[in-house]
N, C-alpha and C positions, 0 to 999 in steps of 0.2 A: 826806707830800705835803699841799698846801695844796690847796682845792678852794674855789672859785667856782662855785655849780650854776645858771645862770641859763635862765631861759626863751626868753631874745629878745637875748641879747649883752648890752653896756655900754650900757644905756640911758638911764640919767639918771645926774645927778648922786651917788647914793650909792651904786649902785654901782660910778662910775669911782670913787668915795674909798675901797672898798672893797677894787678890785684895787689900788691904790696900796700900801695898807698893807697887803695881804696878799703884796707884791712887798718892800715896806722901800726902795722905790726910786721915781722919778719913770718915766713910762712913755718916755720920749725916754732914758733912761740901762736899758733891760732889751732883751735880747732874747728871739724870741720863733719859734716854730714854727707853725706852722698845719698842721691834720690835717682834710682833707678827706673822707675816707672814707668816712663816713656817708650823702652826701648820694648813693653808688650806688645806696643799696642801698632805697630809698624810689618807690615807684611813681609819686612825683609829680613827685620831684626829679630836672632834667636835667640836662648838662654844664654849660650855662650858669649853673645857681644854684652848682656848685662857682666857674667860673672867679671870680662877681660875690664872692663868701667869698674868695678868696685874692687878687683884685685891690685889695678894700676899698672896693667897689660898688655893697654893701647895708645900704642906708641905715636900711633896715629891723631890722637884728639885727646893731648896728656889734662889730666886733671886729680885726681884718688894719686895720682905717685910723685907730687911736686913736693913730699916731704913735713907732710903737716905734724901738728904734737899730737894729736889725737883724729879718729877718722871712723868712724860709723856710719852706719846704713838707716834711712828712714825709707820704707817702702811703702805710699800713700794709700796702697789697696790694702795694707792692714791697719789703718791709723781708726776706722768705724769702728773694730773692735775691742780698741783697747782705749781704755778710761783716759777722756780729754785732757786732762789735768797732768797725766803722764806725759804724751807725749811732747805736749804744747814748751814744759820744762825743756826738756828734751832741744829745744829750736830757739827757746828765749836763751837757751844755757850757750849755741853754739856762734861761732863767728862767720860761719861761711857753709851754706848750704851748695853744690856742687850738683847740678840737673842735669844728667843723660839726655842725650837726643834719644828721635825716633819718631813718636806721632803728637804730634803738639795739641792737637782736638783730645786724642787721650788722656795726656797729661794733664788737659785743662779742667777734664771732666772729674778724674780722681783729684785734684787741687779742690775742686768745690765739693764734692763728697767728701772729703776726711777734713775738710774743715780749714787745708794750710792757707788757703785763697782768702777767706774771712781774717785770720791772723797777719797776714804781710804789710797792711798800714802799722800795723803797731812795731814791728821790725825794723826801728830805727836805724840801728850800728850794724846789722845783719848786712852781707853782702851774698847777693846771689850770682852765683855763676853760671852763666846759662850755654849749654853746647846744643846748637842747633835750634831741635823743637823745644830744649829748654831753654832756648832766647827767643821764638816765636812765641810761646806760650802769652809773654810780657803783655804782646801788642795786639790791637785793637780786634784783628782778624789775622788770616793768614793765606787767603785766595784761594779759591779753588783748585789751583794746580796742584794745590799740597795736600789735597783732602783724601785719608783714604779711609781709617777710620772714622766712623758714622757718629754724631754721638747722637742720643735720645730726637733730642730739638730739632736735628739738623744746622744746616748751615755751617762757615764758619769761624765765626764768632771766639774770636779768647779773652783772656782777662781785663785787655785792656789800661793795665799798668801805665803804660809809655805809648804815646799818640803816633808811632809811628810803625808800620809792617817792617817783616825782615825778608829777605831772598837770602838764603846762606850758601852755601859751599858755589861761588861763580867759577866757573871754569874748570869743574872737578872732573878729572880724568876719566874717574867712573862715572861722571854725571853728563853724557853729551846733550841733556835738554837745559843743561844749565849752562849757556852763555847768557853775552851781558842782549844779546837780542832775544832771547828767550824771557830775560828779567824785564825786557822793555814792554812786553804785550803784558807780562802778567800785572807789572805796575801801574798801565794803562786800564785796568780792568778795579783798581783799588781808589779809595775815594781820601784815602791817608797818604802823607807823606812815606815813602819807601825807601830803605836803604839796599843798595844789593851791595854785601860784601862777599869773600873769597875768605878761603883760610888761616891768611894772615894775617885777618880783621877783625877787630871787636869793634862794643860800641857802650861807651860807659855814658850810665846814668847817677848823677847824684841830684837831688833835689829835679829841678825842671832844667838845671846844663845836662847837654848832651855833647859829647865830646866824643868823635872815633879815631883809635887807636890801630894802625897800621902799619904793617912794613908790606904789603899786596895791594892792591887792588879794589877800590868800591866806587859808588856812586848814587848818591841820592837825585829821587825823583819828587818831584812837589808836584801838586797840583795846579 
């Protein structure tokens, strides 16, 4: 699987030239899935920031309105009830799954219940897009600072995908515990390499290159 891990969606220019070539295609010739999910499971996130993500409404963290050939909704809290076989089509058929922020321990926990977490080794040409917790979701954990949602287990533990944590939105207006000294304790507290990126940043993965793509603001911490 191809991974686009961004903080705030396709925000500028390199990284729509990013997904482009991480697609091999123009974005009017792919189609694509949107996966809302995340944004239940987050104490701040209402109905309405899902409908404004799948309508292509937010202007703010653009993704559903960059113009795709085809565009549908997979909702992972219904994929237990409907016949594996269906849906699975469904994701093998599409070029680009498109993931909602919100609570990344959520989303991690519906990814392993509907079964998409099992499926994404075999997603060779598939590129995922991830906005926020759906680019935290990727990596190994995601620190306690970002834990609000509970899951079962505890802890917070995610997929594990790509070896390294994310800090997303650095220096967001609305976010004043998110400076880059903010991101320094919480990285301090992580036993993984950590990226802290801003909005203007993504972080693409193909195979074991990792490459970040910027016109803002990041910094990685190593151990």
């Amino acid at each position: 699987m191809k991974l686009l891990l961004t903080s705030a969606g396709i925000k500028n220019t390199s990284i729509h030239n990013a997904l482009v070539e991480l697609l091999g295609k123009p974005i009017a010739d792919a189609n694509a899935l949107c996966i809302p999910t995340a944004g239940y499971g987050h104490p701040q996130v209402s109905p309405s920031g899902a409908w404004r993500f799948i309508s292509g409404r937010e202007s703010r963290t653009p993704m559903c309105e960059l113009g795709w050939k085809s565009l549908g909704v997979l909702e992972l809290t219904a994929l237990p009830s409907i016949e594996k076989e269906r849906w699975v089509s469904w994701v093998r058929e599409t070029d680009v799954l498109l993931v909602n922020g919100g609570d990344a321990l959520y989303l991690c926990h519906w990814m392993r219940q509907s079964g998409l977490a099992d499926l994404l080794p075999s997603l060779r040409e598939t590129v995922w897009v991830g906005l926020s917790a759906g680019s935290m979701v990727m990596t190994p954990r995601i620190g306690a600072d970002f834990v609000e949602w509970k899951p079962p287990n505890g802890g917070d533990e995610t997929l594990g995908v790509v070896d390294f944590s994310i800090f997303p939105h650095l220096n967001h207006p609305d976010l004043p515990e998110n400076t880059m000294a903010d991101a320094e304790k919480w990285a301090a507290g992580m036993s993984v390499p950590c990226y802290v990126i801003d909005d203007e940043t993504a972080i693409r993965v193909v195979d074991e290159t990792v490459e970040v793509v910027s016109e803002g603001h990041w910094r990685l911490f190593t151990r």
